[in-house]
BATORTOR-97366 format. One line per field, with one value per residue: residue in three letters; x, y, z of N, C-alpha, C in turn. Coordinates in nm, 2 decimals, padded with zeros to 4 digits. Layout:
REM BATORTOR-97366
fivo = [ALA,...]
nxx = [X,...]
nyy = [Y,...]
nzz = [Z,...]
caxx = [X,...]
cayy = [Y,...]
cazz = [Z,...]
cxx = [X,...]
cyy = [Y,...]
czz = [Z,...]
REM end
This chain:
REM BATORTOR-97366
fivo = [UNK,UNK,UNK,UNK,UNK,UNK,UNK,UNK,UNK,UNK,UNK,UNK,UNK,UNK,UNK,UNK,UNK,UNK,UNK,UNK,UNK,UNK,UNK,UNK,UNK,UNK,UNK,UNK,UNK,UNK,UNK,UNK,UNK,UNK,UNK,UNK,UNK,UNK,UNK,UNK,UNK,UNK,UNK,UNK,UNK,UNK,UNK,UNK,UNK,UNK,UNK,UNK,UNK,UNK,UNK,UNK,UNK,UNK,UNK,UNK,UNK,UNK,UNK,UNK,UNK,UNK,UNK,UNK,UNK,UNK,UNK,UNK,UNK,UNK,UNK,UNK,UNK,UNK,UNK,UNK,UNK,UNK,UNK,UNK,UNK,UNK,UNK,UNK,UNK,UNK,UNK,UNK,UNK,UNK,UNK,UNK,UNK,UNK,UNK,UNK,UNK,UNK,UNK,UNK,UNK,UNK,UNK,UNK,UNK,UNK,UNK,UNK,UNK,UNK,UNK,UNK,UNK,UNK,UNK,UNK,UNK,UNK,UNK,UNK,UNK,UNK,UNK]
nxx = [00.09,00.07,00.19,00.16,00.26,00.07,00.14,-00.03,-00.01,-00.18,-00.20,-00.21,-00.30,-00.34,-00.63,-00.64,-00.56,-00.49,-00.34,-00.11,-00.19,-00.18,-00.18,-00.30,-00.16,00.12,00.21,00.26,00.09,00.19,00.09,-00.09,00.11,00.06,00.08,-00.10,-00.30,-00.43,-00.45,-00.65,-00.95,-01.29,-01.60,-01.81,-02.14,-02.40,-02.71,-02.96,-03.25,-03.58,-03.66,-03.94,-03.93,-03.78,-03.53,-03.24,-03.20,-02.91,-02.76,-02.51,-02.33,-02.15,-01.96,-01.81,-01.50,-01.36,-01.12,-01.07,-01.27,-01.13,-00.86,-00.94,-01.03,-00.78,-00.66,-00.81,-00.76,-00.51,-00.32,-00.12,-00.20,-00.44,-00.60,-00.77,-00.78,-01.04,-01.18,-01.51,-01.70,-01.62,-01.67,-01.97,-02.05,-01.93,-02.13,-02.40,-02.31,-02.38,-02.17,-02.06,-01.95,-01.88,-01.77,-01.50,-01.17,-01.22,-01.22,-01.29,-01.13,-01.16,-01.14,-00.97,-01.22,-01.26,-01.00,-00.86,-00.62,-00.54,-00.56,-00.56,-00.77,-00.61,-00.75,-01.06,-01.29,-01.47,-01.77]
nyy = [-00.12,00.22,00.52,00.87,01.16,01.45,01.84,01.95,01.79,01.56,01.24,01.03,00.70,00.49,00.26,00.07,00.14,00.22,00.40,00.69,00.91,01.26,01.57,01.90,02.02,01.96,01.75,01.36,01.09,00.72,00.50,00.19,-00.17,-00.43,-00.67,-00.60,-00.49,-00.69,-00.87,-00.78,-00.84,-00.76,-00.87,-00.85,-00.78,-00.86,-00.77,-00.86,-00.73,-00.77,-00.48,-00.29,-00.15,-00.37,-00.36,-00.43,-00.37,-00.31,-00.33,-00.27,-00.40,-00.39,-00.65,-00.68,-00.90,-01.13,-01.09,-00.83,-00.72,-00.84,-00.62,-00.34,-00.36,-00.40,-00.17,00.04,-00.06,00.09,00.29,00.48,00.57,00.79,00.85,00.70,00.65,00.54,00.34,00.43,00.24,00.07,00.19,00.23,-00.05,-00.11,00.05,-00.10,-00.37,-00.27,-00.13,00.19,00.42,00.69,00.71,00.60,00.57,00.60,00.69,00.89,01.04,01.39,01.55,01.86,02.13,02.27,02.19,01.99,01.80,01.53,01.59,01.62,01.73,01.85,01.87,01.82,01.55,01.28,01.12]
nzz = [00.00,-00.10,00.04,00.18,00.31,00.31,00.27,00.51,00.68,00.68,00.66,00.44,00.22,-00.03,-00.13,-00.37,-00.55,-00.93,-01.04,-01.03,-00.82,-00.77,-00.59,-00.55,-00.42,-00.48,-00.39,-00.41,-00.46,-00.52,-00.72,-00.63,-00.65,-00.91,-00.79,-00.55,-00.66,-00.79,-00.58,-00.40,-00.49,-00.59,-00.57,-00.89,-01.00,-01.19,-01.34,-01.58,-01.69,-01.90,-02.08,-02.17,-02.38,-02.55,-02.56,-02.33,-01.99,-01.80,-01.46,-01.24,-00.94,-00.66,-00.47,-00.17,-00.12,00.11,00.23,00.10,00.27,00.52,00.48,00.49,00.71,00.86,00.83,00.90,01.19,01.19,01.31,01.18,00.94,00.85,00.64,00.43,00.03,-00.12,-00.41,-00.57,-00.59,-00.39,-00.20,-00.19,-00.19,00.08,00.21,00.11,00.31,00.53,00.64,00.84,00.67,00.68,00.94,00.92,00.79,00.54,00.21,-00.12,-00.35,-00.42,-00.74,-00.86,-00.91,-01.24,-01.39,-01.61,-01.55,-01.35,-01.14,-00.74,-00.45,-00.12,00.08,00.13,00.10,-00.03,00.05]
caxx = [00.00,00.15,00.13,00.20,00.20,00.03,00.18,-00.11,00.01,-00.26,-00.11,-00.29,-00.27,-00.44,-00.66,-00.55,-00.56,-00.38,-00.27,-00.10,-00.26,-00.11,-00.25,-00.31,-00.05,00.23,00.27,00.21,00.03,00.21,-00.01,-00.03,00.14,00.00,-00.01,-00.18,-00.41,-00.52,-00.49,-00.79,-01.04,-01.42,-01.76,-01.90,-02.28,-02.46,-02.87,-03.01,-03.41,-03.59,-03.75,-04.09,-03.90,-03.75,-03.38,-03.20,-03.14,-02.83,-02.75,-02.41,-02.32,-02.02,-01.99,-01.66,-01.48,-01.35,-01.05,-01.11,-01.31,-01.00,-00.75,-01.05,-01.06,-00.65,-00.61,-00.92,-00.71,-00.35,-00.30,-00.05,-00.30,-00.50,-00.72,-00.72,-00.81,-01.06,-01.27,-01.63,-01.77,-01.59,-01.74,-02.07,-02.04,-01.91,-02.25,-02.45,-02.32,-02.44,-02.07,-02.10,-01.81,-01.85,-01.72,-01.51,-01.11,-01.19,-01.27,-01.30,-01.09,-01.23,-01.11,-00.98,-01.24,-01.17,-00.85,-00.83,-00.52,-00.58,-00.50,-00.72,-00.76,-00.56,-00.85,-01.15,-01.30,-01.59,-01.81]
cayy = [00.00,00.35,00.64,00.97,01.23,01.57,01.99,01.98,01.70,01.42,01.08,00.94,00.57,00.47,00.09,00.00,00.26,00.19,00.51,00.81,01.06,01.40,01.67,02.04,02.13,01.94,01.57,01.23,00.94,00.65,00.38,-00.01,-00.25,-00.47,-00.80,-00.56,-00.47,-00.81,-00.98,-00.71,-00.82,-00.70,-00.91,-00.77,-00.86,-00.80,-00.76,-00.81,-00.68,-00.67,-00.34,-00.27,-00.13,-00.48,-00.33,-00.44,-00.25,-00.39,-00.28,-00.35,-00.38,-00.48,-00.70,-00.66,-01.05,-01.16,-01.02,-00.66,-00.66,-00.78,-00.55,-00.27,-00.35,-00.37,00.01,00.10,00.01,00.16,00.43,00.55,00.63,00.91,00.88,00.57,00.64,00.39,00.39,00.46,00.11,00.00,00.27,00.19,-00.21,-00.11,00.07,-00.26,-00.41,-00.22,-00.07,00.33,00.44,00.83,00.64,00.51,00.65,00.58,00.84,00.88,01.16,01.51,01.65,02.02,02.20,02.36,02.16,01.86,01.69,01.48,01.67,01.62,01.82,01.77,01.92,01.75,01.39,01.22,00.98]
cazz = [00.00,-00.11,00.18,00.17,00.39,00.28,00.36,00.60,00.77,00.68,00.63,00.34,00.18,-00.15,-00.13,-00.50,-00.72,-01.07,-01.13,-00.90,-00.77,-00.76,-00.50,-00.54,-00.32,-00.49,-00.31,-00.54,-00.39,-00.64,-00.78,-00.60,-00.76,-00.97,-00.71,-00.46,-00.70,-00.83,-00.45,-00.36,-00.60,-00.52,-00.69,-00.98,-01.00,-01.31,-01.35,-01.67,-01.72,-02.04,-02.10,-02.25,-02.55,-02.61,-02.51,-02.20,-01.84,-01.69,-01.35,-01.24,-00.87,-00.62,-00.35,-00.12,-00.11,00.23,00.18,00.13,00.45,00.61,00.44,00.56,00.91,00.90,00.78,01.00,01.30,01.14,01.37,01.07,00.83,00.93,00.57,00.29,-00.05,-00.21,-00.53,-00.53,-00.58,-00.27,-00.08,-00.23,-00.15,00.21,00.25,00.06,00.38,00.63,00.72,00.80,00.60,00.74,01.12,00.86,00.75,00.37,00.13,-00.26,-00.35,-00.49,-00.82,-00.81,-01.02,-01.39,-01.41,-01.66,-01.54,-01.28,-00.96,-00.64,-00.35,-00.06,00.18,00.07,00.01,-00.08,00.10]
cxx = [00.09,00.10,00.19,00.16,00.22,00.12,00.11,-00.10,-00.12,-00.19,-00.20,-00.23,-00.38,-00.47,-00.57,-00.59,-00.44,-00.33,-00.25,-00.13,-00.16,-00.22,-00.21,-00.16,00.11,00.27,00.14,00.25,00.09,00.07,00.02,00.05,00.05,-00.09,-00.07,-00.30,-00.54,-00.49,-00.62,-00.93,-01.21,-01.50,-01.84,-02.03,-02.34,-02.64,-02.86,-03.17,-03.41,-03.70,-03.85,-04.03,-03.81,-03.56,-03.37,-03.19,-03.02,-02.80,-02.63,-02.39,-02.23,-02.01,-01.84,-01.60,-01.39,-01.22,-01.00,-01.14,-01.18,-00.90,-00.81,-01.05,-00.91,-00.60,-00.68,-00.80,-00.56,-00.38,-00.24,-00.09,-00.41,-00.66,-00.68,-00.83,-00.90,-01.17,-01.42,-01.73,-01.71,-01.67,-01.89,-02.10,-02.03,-02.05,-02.37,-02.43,-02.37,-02.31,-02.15,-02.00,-01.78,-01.75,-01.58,-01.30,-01.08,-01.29,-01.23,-01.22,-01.17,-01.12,-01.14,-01.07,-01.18,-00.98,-00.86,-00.74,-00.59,-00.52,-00.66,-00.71,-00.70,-00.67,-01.01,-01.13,-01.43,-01.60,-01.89]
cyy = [00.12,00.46,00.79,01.10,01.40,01.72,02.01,01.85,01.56,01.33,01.04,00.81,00.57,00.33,00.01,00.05,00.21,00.33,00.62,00.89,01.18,01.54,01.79,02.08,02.02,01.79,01.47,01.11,00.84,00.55,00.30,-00.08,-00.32,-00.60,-00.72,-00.54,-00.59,-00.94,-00.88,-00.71,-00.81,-00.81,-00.81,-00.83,-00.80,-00.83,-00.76,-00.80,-00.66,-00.53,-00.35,-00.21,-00.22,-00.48,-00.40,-00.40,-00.34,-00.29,-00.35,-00.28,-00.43,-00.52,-00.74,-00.83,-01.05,-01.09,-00.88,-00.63,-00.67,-00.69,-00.44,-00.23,-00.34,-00.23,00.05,00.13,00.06,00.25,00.55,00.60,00.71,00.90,00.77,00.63,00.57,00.45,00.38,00.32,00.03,00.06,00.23,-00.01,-00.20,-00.02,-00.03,-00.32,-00.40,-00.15,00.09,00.43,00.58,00.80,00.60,00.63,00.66,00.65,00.85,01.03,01.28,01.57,01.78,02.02,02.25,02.31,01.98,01.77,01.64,01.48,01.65,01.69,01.74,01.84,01.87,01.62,01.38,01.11,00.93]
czz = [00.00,00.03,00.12,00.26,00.36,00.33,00.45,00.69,00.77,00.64,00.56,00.24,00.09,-00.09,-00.23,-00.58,-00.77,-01.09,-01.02,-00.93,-00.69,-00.69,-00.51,-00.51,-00.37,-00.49,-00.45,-00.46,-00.51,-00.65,-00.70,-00.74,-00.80,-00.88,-00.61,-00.49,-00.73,-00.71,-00.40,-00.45,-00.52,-00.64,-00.77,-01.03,-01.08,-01.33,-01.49,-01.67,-01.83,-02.00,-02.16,-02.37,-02.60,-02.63,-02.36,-02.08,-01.84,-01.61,-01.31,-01.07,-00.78,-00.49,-00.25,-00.06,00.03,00.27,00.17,00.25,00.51,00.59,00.49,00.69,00.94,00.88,00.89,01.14,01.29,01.22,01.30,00.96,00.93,00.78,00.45,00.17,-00.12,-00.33,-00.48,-00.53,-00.47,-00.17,-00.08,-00.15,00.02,00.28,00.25,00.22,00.51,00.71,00.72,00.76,00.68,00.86,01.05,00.87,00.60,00.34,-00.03,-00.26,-00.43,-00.62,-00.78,-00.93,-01.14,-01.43,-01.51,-01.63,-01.44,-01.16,-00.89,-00.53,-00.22,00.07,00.24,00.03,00.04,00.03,00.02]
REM end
């Protein structure tokens, strides 16, 4: 797991983001490697419905594998992480179960406004 610790003094760690994240203020969270990324794998559960206009719905949704929860509950109690990074379908799945992520030190990062590259704020996160 990559860490990094912010100008404002937050200690932040990505779950398994593929690609680094670079913050406002300068500092660069790197990417997981590759075996961290594909030892954390989440269920992907697919709905199909037909429609009344003879098209499809699919509904796609993710289910966190035993695994995650523990890698989850091991950051939770890191004392050295202050805030973990994860993507939004984790957050979403950790809700699905009845976790309450807010209680929580994981957070989806925020894009800075009006900026195309992919900078994120080091002040702000998402639940």
């Amino acid at each position: 797991m990559q860490r990094v610790t912010l100008k404002n003094g937050l200690r932040v760690a990505t779950f398994n983001c593929s690609h680094d994240l670079k913050f406002e203020t300068g500092e660069v969270l790197q990417k997981c490697s590759r075996k961290r990324i594909a030892g954390l794998p989440i269920r992907r559960i697919l709905k199909v419905n037909r429609a009344s206009g003879g098209w499809r719905d699919v509904s796609i949704s993710f289910e966190l594998t035993e695994v995650v929860v523990r890698e989850l509950q091991r950051i939770q109690k890191d004392g050295t992480i202050d805030l973990c990074i994860i993507p939004y379908n984790i957050i979403g799945a950790m809700e699905r179960t009845g976790m309450i992520v807010k209680n929580t030190k994981f957070r989806a990062c925020l894009k800075v406004p009006n900026i195309k590259k992919k900078i994120i704020r080091s002040d702000r996160f998402e639940l």
